[in-house]
Every structure is written in C-alpha cells, then in structure tokens.
Residue frames relative to the residue before (quaternion, step in Angstrom):
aa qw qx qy qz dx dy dz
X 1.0000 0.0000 0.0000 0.0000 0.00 0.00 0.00
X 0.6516 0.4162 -0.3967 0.4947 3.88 0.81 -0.59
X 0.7369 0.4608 -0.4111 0.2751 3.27 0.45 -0.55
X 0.4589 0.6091 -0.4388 0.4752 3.90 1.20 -0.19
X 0.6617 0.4651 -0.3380 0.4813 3.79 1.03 -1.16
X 0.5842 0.5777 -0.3365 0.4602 3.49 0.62 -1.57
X 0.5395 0.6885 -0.2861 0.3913 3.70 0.67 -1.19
X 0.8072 0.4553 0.1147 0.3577 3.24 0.20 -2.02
X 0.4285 0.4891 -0.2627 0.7128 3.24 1.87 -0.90
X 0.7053 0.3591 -0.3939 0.4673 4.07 -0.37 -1.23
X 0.7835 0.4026 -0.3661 0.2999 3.84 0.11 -0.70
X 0.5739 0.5997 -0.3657 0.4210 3.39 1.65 -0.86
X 0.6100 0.6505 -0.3382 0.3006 3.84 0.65 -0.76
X 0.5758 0.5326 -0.3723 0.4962 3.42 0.86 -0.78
X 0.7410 0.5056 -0.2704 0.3497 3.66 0.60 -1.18
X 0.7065 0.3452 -0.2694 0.5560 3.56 1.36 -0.72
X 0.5697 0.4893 -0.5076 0.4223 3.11 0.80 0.82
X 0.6882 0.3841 -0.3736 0.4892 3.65 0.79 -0.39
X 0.4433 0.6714 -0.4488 0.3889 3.50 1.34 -0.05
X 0.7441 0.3662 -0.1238 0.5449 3.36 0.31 -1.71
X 0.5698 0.5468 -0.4202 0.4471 3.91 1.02 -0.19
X 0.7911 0.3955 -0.2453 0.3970 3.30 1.08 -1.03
X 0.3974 0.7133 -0.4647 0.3425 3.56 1.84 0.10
X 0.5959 0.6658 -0.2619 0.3646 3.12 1.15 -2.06
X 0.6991 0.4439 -0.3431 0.4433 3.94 0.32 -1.64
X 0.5758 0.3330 -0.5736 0.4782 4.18 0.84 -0.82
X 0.5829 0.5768 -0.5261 0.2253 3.71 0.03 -1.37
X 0.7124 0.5612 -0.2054 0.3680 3.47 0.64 -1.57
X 0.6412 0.5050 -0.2812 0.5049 3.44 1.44 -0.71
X 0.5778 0.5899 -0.2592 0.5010 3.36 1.01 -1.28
X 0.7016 0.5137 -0.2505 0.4257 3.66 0.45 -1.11
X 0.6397 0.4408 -0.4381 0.4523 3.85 0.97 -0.80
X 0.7613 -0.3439 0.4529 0.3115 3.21 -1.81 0.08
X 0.0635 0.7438 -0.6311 -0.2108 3.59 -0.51 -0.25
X 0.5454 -0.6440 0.4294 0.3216 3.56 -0.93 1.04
X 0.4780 -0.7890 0.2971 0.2465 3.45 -0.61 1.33
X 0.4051 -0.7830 0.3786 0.2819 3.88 -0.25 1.01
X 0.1462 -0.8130 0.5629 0.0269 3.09 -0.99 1.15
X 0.2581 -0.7037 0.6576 -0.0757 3.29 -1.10 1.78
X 0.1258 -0.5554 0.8136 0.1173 3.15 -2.24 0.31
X 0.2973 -0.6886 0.6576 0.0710 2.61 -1.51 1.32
X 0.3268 -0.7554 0.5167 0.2359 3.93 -0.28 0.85
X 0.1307 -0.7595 0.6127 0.1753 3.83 -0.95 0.07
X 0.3213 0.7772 -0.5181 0.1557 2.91 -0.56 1.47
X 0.3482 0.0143 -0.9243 -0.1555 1.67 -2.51 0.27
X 0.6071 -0.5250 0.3853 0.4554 3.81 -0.73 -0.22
X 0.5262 -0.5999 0.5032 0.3319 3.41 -1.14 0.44
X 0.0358 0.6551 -0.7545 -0.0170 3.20 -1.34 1.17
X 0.2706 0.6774 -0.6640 0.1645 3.10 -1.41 0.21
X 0.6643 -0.5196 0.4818 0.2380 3.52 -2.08 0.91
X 0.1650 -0.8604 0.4629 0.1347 3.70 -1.49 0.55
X 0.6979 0.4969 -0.0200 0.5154 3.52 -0.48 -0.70
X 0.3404 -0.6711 0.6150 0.2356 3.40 -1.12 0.90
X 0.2142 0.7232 -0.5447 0.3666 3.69 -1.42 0.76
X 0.3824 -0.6668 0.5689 0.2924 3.19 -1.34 0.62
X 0.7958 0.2984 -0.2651 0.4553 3.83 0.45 -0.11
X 0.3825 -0.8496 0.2984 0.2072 3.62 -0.68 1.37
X 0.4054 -0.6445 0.6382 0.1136 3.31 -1.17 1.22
X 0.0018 -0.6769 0.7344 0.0504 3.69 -1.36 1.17
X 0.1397 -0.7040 0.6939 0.0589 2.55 -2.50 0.09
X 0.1648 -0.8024 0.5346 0.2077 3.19 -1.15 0.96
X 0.0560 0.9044 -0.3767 -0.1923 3.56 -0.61 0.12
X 0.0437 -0.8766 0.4516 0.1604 3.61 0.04 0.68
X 0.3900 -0.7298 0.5604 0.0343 3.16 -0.62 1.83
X 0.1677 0.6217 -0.7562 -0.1162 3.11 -2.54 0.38
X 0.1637 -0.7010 0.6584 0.2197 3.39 -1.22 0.48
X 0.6373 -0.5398 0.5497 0.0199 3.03 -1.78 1.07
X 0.3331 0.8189 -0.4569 0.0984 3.85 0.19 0.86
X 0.1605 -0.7166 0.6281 0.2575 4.09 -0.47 -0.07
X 0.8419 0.1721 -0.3432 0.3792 2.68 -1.46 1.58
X 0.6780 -0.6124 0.3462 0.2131 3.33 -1.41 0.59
X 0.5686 0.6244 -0.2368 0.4804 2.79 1.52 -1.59
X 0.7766 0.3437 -0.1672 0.5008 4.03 0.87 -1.14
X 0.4519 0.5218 -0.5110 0.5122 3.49 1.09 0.34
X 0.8461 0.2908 -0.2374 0.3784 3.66 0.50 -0.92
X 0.4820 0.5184 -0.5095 0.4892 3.54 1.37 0.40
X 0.6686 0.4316 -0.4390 0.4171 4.01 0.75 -1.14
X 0.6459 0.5582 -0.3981 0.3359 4.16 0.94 -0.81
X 0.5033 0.6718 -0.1935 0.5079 3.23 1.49 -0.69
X 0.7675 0.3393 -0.0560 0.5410 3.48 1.30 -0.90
X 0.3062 0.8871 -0.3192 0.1317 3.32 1.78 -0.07
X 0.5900 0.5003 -0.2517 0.5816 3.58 1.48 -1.99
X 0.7177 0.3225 -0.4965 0.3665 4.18 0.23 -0.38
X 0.6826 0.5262 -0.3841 0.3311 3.19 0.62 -0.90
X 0.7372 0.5302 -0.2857 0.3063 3.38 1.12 -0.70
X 0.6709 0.5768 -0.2310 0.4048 2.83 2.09 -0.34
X 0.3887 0.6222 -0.3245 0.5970 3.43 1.95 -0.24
X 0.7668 0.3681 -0.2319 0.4720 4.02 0.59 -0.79
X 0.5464 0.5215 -0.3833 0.5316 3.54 1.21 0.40
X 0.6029 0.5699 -0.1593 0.5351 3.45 1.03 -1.27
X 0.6810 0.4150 -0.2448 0.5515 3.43 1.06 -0.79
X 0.5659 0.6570 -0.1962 0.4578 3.53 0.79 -0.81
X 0.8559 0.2665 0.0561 0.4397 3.28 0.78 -1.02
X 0.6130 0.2676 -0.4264 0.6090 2.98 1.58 1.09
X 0.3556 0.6857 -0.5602 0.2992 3.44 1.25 0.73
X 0.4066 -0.6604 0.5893 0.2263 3.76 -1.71 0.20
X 0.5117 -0.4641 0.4962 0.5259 3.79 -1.22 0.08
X 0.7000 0.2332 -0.5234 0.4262 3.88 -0.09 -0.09
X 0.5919 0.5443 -0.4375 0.4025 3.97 0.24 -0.35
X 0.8005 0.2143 -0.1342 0.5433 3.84 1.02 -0.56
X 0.5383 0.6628 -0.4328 0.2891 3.62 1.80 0.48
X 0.7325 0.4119 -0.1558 0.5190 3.63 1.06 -1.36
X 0.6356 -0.5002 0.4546 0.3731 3.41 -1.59 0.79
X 0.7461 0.4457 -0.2221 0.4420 3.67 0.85 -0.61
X 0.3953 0.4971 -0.4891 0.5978 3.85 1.68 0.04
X 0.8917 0.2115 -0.2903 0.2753 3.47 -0.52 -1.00
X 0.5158 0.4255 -0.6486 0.3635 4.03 1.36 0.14
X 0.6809 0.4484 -0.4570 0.3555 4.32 0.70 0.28
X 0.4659 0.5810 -0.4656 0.4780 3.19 1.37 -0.03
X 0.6254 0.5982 -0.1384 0.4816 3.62 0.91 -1.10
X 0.8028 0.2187 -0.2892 0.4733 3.96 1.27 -0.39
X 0.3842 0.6027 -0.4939 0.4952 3.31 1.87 0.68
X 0.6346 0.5115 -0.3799 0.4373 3.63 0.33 -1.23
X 0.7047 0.5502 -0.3021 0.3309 3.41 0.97 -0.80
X 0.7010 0.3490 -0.1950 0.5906 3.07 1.21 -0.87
X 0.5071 0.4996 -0.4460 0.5425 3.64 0.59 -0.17
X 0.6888 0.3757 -0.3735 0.4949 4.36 0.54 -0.23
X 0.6600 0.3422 -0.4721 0.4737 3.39 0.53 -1.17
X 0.4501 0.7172 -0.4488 0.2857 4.28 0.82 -0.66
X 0.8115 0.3696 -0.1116 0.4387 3.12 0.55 -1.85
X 0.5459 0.6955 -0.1904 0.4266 3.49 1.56 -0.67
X 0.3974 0.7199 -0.1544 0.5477 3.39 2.01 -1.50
X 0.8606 0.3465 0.0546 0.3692 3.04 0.27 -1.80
X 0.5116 0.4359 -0.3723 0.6400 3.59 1.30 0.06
X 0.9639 0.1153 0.0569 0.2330 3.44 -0.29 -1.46
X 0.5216 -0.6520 0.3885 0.3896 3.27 1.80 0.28
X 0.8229 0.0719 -0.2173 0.5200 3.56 1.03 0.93
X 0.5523 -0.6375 0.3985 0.3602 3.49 -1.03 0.70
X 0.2262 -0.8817 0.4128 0.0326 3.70 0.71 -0.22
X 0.6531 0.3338 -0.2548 0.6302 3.75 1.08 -0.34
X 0.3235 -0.7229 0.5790 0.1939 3.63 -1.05 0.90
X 0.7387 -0.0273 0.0008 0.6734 3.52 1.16 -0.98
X 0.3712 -0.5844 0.6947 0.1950 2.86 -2.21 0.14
X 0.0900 -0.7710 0.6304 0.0056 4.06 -0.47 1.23
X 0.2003 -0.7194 0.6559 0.1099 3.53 -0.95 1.28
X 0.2253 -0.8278 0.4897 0.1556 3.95 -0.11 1.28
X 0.8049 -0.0912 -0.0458 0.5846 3.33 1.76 -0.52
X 0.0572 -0.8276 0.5500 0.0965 3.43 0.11 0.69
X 0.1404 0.7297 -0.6686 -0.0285 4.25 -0.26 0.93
X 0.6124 -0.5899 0.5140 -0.1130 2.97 -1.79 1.28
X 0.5656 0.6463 -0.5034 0.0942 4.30 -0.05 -0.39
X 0.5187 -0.6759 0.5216 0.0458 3.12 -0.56 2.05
C-alpha cells in the first residue's frame, strides 16, 4: 500500500514544480515596469466661439486634444472636461487677429491653453495631469 502512494507522490512533484515555476515567470512579468500608456482625450464637440474686440464678429473653431498617461488621469481630466472647456473659451475670446493670425501666434496661443489647463487642473486636483495640448484643427475667419 505505501508504495502506490510513495509512487504517486514521485510523479506528483514534477508537476508542482512547473506550477510554482510558472507562477514565478507571471510574478517576473508582473514585477517589470510596463511603459506608461499614453491616451488623448478629444474635446468635443469643438470649441466655437467669437474673438477680438470690434464691431464686426470674428469666429473660431477649435478642435482640441490633451495628451495624458494612464487611465486613471484620462478619467479624472474627462471628469474635468466642462472646466477645462470653460477656461479655453475664456481664453479664446480675448484673443486678437495677430494672436490667432501667424503659424507662430497660435503654436503660443497653443502653450497658454496649455498651461492655463494644467493651471486650472493644479487647482482642482492637486496636479497638472495633461502632458500636452494638440490643436487637431485650429480655423480662423477674421
């Protein structure tokens, strides 16, 4: 009778050894870094809205993304969408035709908005949370 057990014991061992061998390789996976996932969060519909002071009315469309890593900060900045969207209107709408005329006005228009989110963003949640700001279309009619 011991030897059927004794038996059974010698074959079981191999198996709990690739078992607990194959725990280690997830552990070992689990343990690396994983390279941190960058998303864009899109704001839409796009911002329209009038500029510039004047008796005749200047628009703009703008179709925004922000630049975040990780899930967890996608769903705090989406969560934050109506302020952020309201700080980029406000911003919008004290621009000028030379501030929204030259390829080089709107990449500085484009690192205010930036800082003006990670600002307002600062100020909600106790971190700036957007890496970039991406203007997908930024139209202009003066």
């Amino acid at each position: 009778m011991k030897t059927p057990i004794a038996l059974l014991l010698a074959l079981l061992i191999p198996f709990t050894a690739l078992a607990s061998s194959g725990g280690e390789e997830e552990e070992g996976k689990e343990g690396e870094k994983k390279k941190p996932e960058i998303l864009y969060v899109g704001l839409t519909p796009a911002l329209v809205g009038n500029y510039g002071p004047g008796p005749k009315l200047k628009y703009y469309k703008a179709d925004i993304a922000l630049r975040v890593t990780g899930k967890k900060v996608e769903e705090q900045v989406t969560y934050h969408e109506p302020l952020i969207r309201n700080q980029l209107v406000q911003l919008f709408s004290q621009q000028t035709d030379e501030s929204m005329g030259s390829v080089q006005a709107k990449e500085a228009l484009r690192q205010e908005a930036l800082k003006q989110v990670q600002q307002v963003l600062q100020q909600e949640t106790g971190k700036p949370l957007v890496d970039d700001l991406l203007f997908n279309n930024l139209i202009v009619q003066p």
